[in-house]
N, C-alpha and C positions, 0 to 999 in steps of 0.2 A: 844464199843469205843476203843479207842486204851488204851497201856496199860499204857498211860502218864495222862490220864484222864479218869479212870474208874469209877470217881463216880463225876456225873453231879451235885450235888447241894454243894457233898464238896469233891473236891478233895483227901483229904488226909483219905478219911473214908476208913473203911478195906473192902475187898473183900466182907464181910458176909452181908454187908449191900446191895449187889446185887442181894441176894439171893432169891429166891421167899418164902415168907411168908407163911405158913402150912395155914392158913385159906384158903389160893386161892384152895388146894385139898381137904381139907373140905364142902367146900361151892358146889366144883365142884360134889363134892360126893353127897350133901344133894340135888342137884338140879337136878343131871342127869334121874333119874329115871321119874320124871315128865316133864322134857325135850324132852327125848326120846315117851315117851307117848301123845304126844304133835304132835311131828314131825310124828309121825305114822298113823296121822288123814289125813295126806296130800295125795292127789293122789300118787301111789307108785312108778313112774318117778318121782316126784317133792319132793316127800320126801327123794329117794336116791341124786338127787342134793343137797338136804338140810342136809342129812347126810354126803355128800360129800365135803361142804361149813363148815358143824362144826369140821372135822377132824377123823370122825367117821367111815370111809368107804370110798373107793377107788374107780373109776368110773367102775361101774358094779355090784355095792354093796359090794364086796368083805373087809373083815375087816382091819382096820386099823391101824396100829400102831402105840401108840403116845396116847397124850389125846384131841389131837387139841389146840385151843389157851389157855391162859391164864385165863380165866373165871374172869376178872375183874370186868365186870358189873353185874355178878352173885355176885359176892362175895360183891359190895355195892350195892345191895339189901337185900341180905340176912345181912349182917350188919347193915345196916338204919330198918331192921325192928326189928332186936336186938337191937339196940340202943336206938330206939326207948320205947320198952316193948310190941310190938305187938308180937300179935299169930307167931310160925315158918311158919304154911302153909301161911301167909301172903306174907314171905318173898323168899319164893317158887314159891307161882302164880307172885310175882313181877321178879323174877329173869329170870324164861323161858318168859315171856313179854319181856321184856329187850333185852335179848339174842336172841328171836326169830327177833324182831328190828334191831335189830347191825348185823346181819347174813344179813338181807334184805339188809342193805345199804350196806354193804360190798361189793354185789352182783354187787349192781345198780353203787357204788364205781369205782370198775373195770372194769367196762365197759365204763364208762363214761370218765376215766383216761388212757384207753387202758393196764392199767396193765398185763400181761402177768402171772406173778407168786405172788403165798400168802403163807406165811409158806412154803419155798423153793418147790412148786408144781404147775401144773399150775391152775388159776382159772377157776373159774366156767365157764363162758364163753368161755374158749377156750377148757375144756376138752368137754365141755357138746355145745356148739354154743349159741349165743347171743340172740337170738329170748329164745330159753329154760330157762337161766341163767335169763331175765326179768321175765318170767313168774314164776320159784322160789323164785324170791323176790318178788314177789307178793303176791304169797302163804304165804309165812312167814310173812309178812304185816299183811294179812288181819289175819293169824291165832294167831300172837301177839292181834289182838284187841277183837277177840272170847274169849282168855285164859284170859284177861284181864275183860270183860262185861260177862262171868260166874263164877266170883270170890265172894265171901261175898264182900259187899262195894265197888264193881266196878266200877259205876259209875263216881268216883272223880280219880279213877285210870285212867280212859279212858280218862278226859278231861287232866290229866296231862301228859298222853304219848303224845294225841296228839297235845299239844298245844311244847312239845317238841321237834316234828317232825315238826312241821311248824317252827321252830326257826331254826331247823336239814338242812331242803332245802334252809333257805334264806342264810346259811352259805356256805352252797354248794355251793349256786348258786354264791354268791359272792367270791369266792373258785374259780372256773371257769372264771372268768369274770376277775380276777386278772389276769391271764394267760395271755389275751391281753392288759395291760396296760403294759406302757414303765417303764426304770426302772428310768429315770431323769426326770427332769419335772416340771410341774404342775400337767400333769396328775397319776402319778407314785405313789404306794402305800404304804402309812405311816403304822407304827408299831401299830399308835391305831386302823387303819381301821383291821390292822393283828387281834390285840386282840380279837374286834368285830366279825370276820369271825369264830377265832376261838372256842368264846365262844359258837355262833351257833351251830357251826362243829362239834367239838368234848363236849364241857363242858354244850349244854343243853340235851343231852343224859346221859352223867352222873350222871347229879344234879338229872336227873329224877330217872336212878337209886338207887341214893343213897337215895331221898324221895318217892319211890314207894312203898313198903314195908309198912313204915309207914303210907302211905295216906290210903293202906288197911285195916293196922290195927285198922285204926282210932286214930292214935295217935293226941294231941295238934297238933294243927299249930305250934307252935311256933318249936318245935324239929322239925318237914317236912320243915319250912321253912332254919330251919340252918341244915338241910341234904342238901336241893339242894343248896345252898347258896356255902357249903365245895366241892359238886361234880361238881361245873361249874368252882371255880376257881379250881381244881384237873384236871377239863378236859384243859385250857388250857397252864399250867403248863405240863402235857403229852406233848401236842403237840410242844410245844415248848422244850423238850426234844428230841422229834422225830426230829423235825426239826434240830436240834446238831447232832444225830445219822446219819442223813442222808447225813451231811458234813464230818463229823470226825469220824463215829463208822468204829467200823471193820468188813469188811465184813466177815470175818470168823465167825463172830457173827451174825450181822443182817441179812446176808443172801441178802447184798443188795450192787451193787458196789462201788467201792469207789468215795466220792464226786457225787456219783448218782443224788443227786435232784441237784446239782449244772450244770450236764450235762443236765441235762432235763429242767431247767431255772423256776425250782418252787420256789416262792417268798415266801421265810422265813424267820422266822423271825431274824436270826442272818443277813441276807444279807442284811433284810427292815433297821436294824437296822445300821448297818454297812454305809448303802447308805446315812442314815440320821445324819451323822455325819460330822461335819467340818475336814478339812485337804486333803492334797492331796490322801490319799489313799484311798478314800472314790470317790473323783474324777476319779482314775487308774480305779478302779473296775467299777464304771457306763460303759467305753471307754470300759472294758473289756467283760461285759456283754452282750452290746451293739451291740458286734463284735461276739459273741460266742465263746468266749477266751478260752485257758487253765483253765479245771476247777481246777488243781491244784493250779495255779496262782491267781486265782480266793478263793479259802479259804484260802490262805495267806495272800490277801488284806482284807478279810470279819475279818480275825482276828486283822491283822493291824488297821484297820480300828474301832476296838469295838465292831467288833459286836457277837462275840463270849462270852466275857464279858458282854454287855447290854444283852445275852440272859441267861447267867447264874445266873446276877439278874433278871431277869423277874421272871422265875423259882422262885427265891427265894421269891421273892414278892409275888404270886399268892398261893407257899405251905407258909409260914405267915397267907395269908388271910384264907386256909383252916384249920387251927391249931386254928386260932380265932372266927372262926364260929363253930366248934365242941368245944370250952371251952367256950362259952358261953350261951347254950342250954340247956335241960332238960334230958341230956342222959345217958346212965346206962354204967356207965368204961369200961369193962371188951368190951363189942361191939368196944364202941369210941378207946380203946387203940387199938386193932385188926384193926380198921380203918387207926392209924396214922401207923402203920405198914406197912400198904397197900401204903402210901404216902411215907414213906423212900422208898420203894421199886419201887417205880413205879419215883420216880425223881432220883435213883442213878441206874437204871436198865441198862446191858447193850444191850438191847434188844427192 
């Protein structure tokens, strides 16, 4: 973000609150080795895609430098099942699940979005072609659900990925379908219809991560229930972070141009929100929208307007509810505090 607003939930927090959290290289350490053994099973085209889609290898196999993303859905897996008291190898078969998951849709993601580049390179699809890039999300699909159904206790593991993969597409799809609605209206799409898409989208792949773990360890309900509970509102609190970055971060940072989703007319939620506000600037901006205005002009009015603010509480609202679901469960400190860690860090991130 710019340097006026580097930290998204409280402005005036210090730099170090942006910092990436040591459990994210921990987790990423304690998962990789089964990861990599995982992705090795795949045909060895579609595993170098897959190696190429984690950040692990360069197209032609060749090695890579870097560690790839951020291992967030690793790292709440491998936490919800420490949180939990479940076995570590729990939290291991849940975390390469997970990750093999979020690598697929990424896949199907950028193609469906026409994305060009991920972590400043280009995607799967464009370095590898569109036909090949489906078929390695497929592979990673179906190889999430193999690593998932040869685990101890798999079974309840497998109906919880995929009952959050059905929630994952109807977010999509309603993700998608928002793209042709107007932005005035009747027809035009409200902040809770946002929530709803989001919580699909992004927060029931979380929640799953964050109760996957423990579903294998066989931990209570009741602690699985308040892990996914913390990681659906965590997933749309991200998103709605993202959706701030993608108006106002810096591109030196995110690797993404400026006012980018405001050029490409993606309906987020500082602008749903902004739209949904009485007064004329709220008015300007629909006329502006409408027209395919200056998108500078255009985050000047979304901030005039509220909606910059209505997304800063949202955010706030949604890490509340996840603060309130992990203090009220049956979980062991030392995991839950490494959790809310992960939550500073991922709502003041600037990335």
């Amino acid at each position: 973000m710019t340097a006026s607003s580097s930290a998204v939930i409280d402005p005036g927090a210090s730099a170090a609150c942006a910092s990436p959290p040591l459990v994210l290289d921990r987790c990423r350490v304690l998962v990789r080795p089964a990861l990599a053994e995982a992705v090795g099973r795949l045909h060895p085209w579609v595993g170098e895609m897959a190696a190429y889609s984690l950040g692990w290898c360069e197209v032609g196999g060749a090695p890579a430098a870097g560690s790839g993303g951020k291992g967030l859905r690793q790292a709440l897996a491998v936490l919800g099942a420490e949180a939990a008291g479940a076995p570590a190898r729990a939290g291991v078969a849940a975390a390469v699940a997970v990750e093999l998951v979020h690598t697929f849709s990424l896949l199907h993601d950028d193609i469906m979005d026409g994305d060009p580049t991920r972590r400043r390179r280009p995607t799967v699809w464009k370095a590898y072609g569109t036909g090949p890039a489906v078929l390695a999300g497929d592979g990673l699909f179906a190889l999430a659900v193999e690593t998932l159904a040869e685990a101890p206790g798999g079974a309840p593991g497998v109906r919880l990925l995929s009952g959050a993969l059905t929630e994952l597409v109807r977010g999509q799809a309603d993700d998608l379908l928002f793209a042709a609605r107007p932005w005035s209206g009747p027809e035009r799409v409200r902040p809770a219809a946002y929530r709803a898409m989001a919580e699909g989208k992004t927060g029931a792949l979380l929640g799953c991560a964050a109760a996957l773990g423990a579903v294998l360890g066989g931990a209570p309900q009741s602690a699985v229930t308040a892990l996914e509970r913390a990681g659906r509102h965590l997933g749309v609190a991200f998103q709605v972070v993202d959706d701030m970055l993608g108006i106002w971060g810096d591109p030196a940072v995110t690797g993404k141009p400026v006012h980018g989703d405001l050029r490409e007319g993606k309906k987020t939620f500082p602008v749903l929100a902004a739209l949904a506000s009485p007064g004329p600037a709220a008015r300007r901006l629909a006329v502006l929208l409408e027209s395919d205005g200056d998108p500078a002009e255009a985050a000047a009015l979304v901030e005039e307007a509220g909606g910059r603010a209505a997304a800063l509480a949202e955010a706030r609202r949604q890490t509340a509810a996840v603060r309130a679901a992990l203090a009220g469960a049956p979980l062991r400190a030392p995991a839950v505090d490494e959790l809310r860690s992960l939550l500073d860090f991922l709502v003041r991130r600037d990335l």
